[in-house]
C-alpha positions in Angstrom: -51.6 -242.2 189.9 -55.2 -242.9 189.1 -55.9 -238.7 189.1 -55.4 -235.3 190.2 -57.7 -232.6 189.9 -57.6 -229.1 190.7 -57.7 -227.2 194.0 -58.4 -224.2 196.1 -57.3 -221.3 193.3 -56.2 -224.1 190.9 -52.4 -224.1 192.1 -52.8 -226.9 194.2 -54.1 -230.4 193.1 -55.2 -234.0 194.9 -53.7 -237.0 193.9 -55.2 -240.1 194.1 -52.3 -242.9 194.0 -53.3 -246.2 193.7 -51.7 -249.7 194.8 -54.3 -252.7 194.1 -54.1 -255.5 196.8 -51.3 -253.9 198.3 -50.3 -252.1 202.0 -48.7 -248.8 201.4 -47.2 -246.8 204.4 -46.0 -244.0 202.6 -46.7 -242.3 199.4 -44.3 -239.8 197.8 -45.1 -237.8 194.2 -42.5 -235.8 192.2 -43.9 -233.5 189.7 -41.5 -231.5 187.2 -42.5 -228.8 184.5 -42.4 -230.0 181.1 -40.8 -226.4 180.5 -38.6 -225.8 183.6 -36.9 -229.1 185.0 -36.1 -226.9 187.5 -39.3 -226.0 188.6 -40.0 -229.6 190.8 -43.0 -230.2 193.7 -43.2 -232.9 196.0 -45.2 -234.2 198.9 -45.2 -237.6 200.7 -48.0 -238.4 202.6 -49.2 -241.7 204.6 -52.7 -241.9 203.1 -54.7 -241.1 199.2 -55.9 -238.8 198.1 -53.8 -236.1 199.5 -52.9 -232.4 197.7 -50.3 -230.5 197.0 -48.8 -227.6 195.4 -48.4 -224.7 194.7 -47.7 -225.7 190.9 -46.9 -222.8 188.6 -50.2 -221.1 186.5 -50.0 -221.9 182.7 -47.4 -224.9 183.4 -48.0 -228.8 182.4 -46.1 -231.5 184.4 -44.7 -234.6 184.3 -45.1 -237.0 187.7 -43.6 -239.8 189.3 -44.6 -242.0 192.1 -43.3 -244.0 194.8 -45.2 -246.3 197.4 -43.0 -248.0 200.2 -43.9 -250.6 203.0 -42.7 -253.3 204.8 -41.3 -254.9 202.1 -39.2 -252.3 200.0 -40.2 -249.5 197.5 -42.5 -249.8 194.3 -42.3 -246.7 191.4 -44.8 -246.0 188.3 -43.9 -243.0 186.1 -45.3 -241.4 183.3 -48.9 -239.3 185.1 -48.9 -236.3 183.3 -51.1 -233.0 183.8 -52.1 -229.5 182.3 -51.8 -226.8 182.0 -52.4 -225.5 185.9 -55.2 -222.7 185.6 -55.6 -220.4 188.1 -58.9 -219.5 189.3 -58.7 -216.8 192.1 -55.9 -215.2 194.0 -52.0 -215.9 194.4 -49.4 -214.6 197.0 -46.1 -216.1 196.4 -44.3 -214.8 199.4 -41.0 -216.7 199.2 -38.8 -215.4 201.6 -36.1 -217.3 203.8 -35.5 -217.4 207.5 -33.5 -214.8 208.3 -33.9 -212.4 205.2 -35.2 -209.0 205.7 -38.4 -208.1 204.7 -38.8 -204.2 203.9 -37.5 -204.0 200.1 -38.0 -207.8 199.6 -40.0 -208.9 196.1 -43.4 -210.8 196.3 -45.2 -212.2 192.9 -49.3 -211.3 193.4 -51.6 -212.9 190.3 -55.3 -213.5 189.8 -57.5 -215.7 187.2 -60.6 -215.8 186.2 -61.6 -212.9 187.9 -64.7 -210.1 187.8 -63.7 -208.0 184.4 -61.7 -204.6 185.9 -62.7 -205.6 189.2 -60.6 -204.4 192.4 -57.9 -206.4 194.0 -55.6 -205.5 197.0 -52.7 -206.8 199.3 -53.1 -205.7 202.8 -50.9 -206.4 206.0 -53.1 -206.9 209.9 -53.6 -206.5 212.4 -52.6 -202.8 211.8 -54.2 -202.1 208.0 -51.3 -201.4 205.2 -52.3 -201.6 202.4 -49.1 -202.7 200.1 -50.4 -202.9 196.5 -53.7 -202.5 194.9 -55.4 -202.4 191.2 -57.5 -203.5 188.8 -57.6 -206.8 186.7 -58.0 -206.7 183.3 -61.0 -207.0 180.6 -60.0 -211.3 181.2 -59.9 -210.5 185.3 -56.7 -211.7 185.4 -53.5 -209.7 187.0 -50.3 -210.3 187.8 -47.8 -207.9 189.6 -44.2 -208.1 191.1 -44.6 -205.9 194.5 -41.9 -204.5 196.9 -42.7 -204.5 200.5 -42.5 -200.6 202.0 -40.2 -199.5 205.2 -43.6 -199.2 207.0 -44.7 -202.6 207.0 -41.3 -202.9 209.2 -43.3 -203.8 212.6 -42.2 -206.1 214.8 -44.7 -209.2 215.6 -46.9 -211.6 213.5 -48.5 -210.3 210.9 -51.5 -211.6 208.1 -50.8 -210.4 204.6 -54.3 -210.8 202.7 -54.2 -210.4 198.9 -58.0 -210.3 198.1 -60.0 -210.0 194.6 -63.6 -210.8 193.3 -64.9 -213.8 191.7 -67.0 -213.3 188.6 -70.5 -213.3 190.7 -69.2 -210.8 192.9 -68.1 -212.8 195.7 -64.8 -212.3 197.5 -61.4 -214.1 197.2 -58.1 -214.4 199.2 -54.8 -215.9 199.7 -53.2 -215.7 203.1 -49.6 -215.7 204.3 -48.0 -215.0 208.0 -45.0 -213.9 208.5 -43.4 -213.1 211.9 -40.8 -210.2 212.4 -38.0 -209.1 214.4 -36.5 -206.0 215.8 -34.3 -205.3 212.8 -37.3 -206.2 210.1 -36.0 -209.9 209.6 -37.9 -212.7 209.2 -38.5 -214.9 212.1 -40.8 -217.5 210.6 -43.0 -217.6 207.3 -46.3 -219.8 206.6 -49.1 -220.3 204.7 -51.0 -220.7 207.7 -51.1 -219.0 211.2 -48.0 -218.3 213.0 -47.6 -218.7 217.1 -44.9 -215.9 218.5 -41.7 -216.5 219.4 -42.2 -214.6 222.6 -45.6 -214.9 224.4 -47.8 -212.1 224.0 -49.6 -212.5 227.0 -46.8 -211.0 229.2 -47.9 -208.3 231.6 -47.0 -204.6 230.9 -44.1 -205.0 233.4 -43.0 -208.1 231.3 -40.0 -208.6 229.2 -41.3 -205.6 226.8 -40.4 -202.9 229.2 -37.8 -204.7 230.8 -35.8 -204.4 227.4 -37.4 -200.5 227.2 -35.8 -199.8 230.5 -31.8 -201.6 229.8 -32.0 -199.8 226.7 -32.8 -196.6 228.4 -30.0 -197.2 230.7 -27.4 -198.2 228.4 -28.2 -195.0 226.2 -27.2 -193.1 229.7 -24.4 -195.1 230.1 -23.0 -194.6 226.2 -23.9 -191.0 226.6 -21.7 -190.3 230.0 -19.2 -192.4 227.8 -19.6 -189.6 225.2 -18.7 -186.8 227.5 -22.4 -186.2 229.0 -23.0 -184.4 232.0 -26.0 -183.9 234.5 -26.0 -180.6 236.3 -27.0 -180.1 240.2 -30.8 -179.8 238.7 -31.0 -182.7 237.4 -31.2 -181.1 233.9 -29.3 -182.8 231.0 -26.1 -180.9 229.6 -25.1 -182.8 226.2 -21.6 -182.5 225.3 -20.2 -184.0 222.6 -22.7 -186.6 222.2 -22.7 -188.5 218.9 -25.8 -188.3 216.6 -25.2 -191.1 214.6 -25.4 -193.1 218.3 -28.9 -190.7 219.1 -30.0 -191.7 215.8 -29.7 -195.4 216.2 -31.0 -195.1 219.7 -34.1 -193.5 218.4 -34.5 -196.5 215.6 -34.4 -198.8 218.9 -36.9 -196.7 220.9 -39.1 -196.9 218.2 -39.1 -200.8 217.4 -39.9 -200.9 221.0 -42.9 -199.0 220.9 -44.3 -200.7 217.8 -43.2 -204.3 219.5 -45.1 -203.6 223.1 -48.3 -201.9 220.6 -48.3 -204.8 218.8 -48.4 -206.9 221.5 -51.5 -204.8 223.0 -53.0 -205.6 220.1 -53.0 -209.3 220.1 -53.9 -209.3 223.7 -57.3 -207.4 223.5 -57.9 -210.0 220.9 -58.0 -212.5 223.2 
């Protein structure tokens, strides 16, 4: 590795491998804390210089490189950096496939920031605004956040975590995430997510389609229940169970933020 430098907000770095005289196809770099041997990056990438990251703020590493062709696979150990040095704005938004994402922990940090200056972590397109504070007489911060129930909306979704630099000027660390009906992640990036369902359905698209069988199974569970309609069309409940109404609300309401959402992304268009 002839070099690396910083990055971006300092958590990533570009690394310049070098083979003299030589044909490389592929490059891969393994980089492990001199602290943590558990804390490891890696990225493989046809061509030099190319960057990776995110490394951890405040840690020095310890690197190893392999270049392969044609003919086999060639190592050098021994590159060492340090310590990383955040300058700006950090989301860490490590979540898996799958997990759900009201209650789950994100890390937020800033470096080299305005003195006491603002910074704040919003979710769009509709603005929540999930943390917020001031950095301290260093500008730096860092702060363990929990996401809230109502940041629970189904779609894809921009969280911004946004600070100022020491002249003043603005700076931000994006993540998407997409989510389902029952708050679980569908997909996670550090760059812009496409929906798992197209959002440029009509309003008589799948949306309401679902809207409608889930209307109709609620009738059906409720004459299940013991429900009646009278000869005026008027609903007489008997017996119906509110744990079943309650979830059926919950349902209705996912819906609704779903087919809003939805609206939203199309006037965007």
């Amino acid at each position: 590795i002839d070099d690396a430098q910083p990055t971006g907000n300092g958590l990533d770095y570009e690394f310049s491998p070098l083979a003299p005289d030589t044909i490389v196809d592929s490059w891969t770099i393994t980089c492990t804390n001199d602290a943590d041997p558990t804390d490891i990056v890696t990225g493989t990438s046809a061509t030099s210089p190319f960057t990776m990251g995110r490394f951890t703020n405040g840690a020095s590493y310890s690197c190893d490189v392999d270049a392969t062709n044609a003919a086999g696979t060639g190592s050098d150990t021994g590159f060492t950096f340090g310590p990383v040095t955040l300058v700006g704005v950090n989301l860490a938004l490590d979540l898996e496939v799958g997990a759900n994402f009201e209650g789950a922990s994100t890390v937020i940090s800033g470096g080299g920031l305005q003195a006491t200056s603002p910074y704040d972590l919003t979710m769009h397109s509709e603005p929540i605004v999930i943390d917020q504070g001031v950095t301290d007489a260093d500008g730096n911060f860092t702060n363990t956040v929990n996401i809230p129930a109502e940041a629970c909306l189904v779609g894809v979704h921009e969280l911004i975590l946004t600070g100022v630099d020491p002249d003043g000027n603005p700076v931000s660390d994006t993540q998407w995430v997409e989510l389902g009906m029952n708050c679980d992640v569908l997909q996670i990036s550090r760059t812009e997510i496409t929906p798992s369902f197209d959002p440029s359905l009509p309003d008589t698209g799948v949306v309401w389609a679902t809207f409608i069988g889930v209307a109709l199974l609620g009738g059906f569970l409720f004459l299940l229940a013991g429900g009646t309609f009278s000869t005026k069309g008027r609903l007489r409940a008997a017996g119906i169970d509110l744990q079943l109404k309650q979830k059926m609300d919950a349902l209705n309401a996912s819906l609704e933020r779903m087919e809003r959402q939805r609206r939203i992304r199309r006037n965007r268009k």
